[in-house]
Structure formats: structure tokens, C-alpha cells
C-alpha positions as CSV (number, residue, x, y, z in Angstrom):
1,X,-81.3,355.1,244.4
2,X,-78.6,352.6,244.2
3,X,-78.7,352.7,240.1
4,X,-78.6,356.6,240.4
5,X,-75.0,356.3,242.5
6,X,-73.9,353.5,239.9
7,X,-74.5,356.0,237.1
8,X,-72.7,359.2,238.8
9,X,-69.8,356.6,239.5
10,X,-69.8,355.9,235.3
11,X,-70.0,359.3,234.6
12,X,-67.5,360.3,236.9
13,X,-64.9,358.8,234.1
14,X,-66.6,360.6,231.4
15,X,-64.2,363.2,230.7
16,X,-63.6,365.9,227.7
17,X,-64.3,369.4,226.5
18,X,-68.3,368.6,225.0
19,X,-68.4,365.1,227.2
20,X,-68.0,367.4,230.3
21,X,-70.8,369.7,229.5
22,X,-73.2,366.9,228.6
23,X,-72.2,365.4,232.1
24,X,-72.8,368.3,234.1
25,X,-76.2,368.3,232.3
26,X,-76.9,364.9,233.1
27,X,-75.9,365.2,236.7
28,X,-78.1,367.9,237.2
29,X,-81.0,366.0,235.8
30,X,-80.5,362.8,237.7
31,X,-80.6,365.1,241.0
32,X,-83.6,367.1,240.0
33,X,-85.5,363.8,239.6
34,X,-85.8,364.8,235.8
35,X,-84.0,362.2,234.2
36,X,-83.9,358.6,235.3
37,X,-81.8,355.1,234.4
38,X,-83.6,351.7,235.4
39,X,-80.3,350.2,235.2
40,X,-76.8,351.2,234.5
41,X,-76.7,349.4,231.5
42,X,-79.4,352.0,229.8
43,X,-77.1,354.9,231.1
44,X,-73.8,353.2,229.5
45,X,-76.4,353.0,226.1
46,X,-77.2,356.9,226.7
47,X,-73.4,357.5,227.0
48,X,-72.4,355.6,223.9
49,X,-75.3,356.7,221.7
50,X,-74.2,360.4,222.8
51,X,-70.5,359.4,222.0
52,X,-69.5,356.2,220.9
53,X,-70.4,356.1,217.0
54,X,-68.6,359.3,216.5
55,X,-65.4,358.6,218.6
56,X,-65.3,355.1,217.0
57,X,-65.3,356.5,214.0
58,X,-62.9,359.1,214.6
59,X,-60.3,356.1,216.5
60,X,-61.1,354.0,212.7
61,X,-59.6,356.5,210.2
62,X,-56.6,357.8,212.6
63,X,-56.0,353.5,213.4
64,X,-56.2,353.4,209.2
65,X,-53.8,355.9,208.9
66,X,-51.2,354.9,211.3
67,X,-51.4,351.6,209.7
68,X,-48.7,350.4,207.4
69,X,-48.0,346.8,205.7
70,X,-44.1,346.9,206.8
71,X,-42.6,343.9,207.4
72,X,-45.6,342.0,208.1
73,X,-46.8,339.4,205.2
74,X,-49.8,340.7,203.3
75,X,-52.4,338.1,204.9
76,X,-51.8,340.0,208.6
77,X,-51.9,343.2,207.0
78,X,-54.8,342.8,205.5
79,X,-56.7,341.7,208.1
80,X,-55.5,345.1,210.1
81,X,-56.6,347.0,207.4
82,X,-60.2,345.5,207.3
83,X,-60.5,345.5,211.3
84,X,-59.8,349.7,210.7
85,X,-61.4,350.1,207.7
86,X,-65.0,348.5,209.3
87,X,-66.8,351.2,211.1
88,X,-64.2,354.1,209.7
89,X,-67.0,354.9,206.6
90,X,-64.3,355.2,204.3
91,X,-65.5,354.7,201.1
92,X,-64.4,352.1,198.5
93,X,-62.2,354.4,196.3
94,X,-60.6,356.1,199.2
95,X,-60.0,352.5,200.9
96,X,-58.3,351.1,197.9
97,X,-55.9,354.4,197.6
98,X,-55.1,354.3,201.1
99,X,-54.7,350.1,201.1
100,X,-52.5,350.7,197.7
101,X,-50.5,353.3,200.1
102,X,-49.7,351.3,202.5
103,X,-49.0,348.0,200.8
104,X,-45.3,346.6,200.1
105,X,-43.9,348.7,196.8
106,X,-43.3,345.3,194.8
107,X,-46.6,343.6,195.3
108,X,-48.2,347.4,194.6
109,X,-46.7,347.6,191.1
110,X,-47.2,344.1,189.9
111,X,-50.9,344.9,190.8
112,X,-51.0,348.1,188.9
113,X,-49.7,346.7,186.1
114,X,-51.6,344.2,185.6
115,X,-53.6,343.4,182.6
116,X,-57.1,343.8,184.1
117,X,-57.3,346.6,186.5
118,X,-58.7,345.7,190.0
119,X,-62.2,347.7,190.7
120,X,-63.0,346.5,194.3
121,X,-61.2,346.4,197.8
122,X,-62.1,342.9,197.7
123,X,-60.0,342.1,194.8
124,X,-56.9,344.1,196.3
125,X,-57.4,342.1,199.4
126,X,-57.2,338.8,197.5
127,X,-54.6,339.8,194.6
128,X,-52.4,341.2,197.0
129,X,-52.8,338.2,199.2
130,X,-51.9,335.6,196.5
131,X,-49.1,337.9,195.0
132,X,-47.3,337.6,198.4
133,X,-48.2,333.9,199.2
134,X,-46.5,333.3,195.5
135,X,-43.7,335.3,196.1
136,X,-42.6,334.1,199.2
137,X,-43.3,330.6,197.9
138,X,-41.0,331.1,195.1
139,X,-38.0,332.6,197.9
140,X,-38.6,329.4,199.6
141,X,-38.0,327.1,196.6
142,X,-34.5,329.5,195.2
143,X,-33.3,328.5,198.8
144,X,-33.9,325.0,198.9
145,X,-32.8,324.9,195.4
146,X,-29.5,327.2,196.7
147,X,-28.9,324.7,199.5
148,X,-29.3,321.6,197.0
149,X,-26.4,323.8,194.8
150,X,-24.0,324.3,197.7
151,X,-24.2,320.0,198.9
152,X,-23.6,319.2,195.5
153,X,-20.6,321.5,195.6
154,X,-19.2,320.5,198.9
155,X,-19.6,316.6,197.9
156,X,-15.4,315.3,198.0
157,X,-14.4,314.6,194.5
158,X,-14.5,310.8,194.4
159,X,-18.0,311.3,196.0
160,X,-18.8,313.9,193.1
161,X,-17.7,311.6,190.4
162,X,-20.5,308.7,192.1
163,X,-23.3,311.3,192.6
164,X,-24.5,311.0,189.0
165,X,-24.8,307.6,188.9
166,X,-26.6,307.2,192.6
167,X,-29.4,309.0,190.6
168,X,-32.6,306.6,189.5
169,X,-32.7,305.2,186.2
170,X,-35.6,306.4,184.6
């Protein structure tokens, strides 16, 4: 009796249009002695069978389509996008359109235009990925460059005419 009281408490959060229905059925076939749980842990695996792969599902494409790149760097964006994309049965053409979407413009172009055309998801995911680590390599070098530039400048001009020469002979 004691598992039969756990699983009305567990179904007693259950809650929705069709999820209200199947609970009233339930209820009424745990009290008529019809239906029985040997543990609470079967009924949650009764309520997610009934519910869970479809809800999941549904929660995967709506999490997909909220999702955006933004301002995050590709790597975490990725990652999102797998995390939604597993379990949302979105097929692979419809996961590269909507990854393509949803990725910063720049690194989208440069991987349409490039000279082989990428066929999988897998090859977005690591194109796009390498793209981005590049670029933002590249911003980091133009600014240490930039700094170099502006120390140089800011040397005093007897210090300026030395700099050359503190330079190692090669």
C-alpha cells in the first residue's frame, strides 16, 4: 500500500490537457486493484514512456530554435547546438540549414564559399570551429602587433634613434 500512496503523490504533479486524462485513468485503476506498481520507480517508467520521448522531443526542436550563435565563440555554440540537436530527430539537411542560420554571418559566408562544399553536420561543426579559432587568433596577433606599433611610436626621440641598433645582429 505504501508504493500505491507514493505513486498517487507522483501523479499528483502530472498535470496537462491529455496528461490529466491518462491520470484520472490511472488513479482509477490503482484503486480498483486493476493496475499495480511494485515500486515507484516502474510508475515514473510508465509516466515517462507515456510522455517523456514525445515532450523531449518537442523541448529539442523549440531549445534548437531559440538558439542562436550571438556573441558566444563558435566552440560554445556548437556544443549548444549538438546538446539540442540530440534527441530533436532533426535530420542532417535540416540541422545544417538551421546550424548555418544561426551561425555568425562572417564565418557563414567564408564556409559557403568555399572551394569544396561541406556535406555533413560534422564538417560544419569542425570548419566553423577552426574558422573562428583562426580568426580570433589572427585579432589577437593585429593587436599585439598594434601595441608593438604604438611603443615604438611613444619611444622619446634620442631613445628612437638607439632602438634600431638595440636590435640583434643577425
Amino acid at each position: 500500500m505504501v508504493v500505491e500512496e507514493q505513486v498517487q503523490w507522483v501523479l499528483s504533479f502530472v498535470q496537462g490537457e491529455s496528461a490529466d486524462i491518462w491520470k484520472e485513468n490511472v488513479l482509477e485503476d490503482l484503486e480498483e486493484g486493476v493496475l499495480e506498481y511494485e515500486s515507484v520507480g516502474k510508475s515514473l517508467a510508465a509516466i515517462k514512456k507515456e510522455f517523456g520521448e514525445e515532450e523531449e522531443e518537442s523541448v529539442k526542436v523549440v531549445e534548437l530554435k531559440k538558439l542562436e550563435q550571438g556573441r558566444r565563440i563558435i566552440e560554445e555554440f556548437v556544443q549548444k547546438f549538438k546538446r539540442a540537436a540530440r534527441g530533436s530527430r532533426y535530420e542532417e539537411r535540416l540541422l545544417i540549414e538551421k546550424f548555418k542560420r544561426e551561425m555568425n554571418k562572417m564565418i557563414r559566408r567564408k564556409l559557403m564559399e568555399a572551394e569544396r562544399p561541406l556535406t555533413s553536420i560534422e564538417q560544419w561543426y569542425e570548419c566553423a570551429t577552426n574558422l573562428d579559432r583562426h580568426w580570433r587568433e589572427s585579432k589577437r596577433e593585429e593587436e599585439r602587433m598594434k601595441r608593438k606599433r604604438e611603443q615604438g611610436m611613444t619611444l622619446a626621440p634620442k631613445q628612437q634613434e638607439l632602438w634600431p641598433q638595440a636590435w640583434p645582429k643577425r
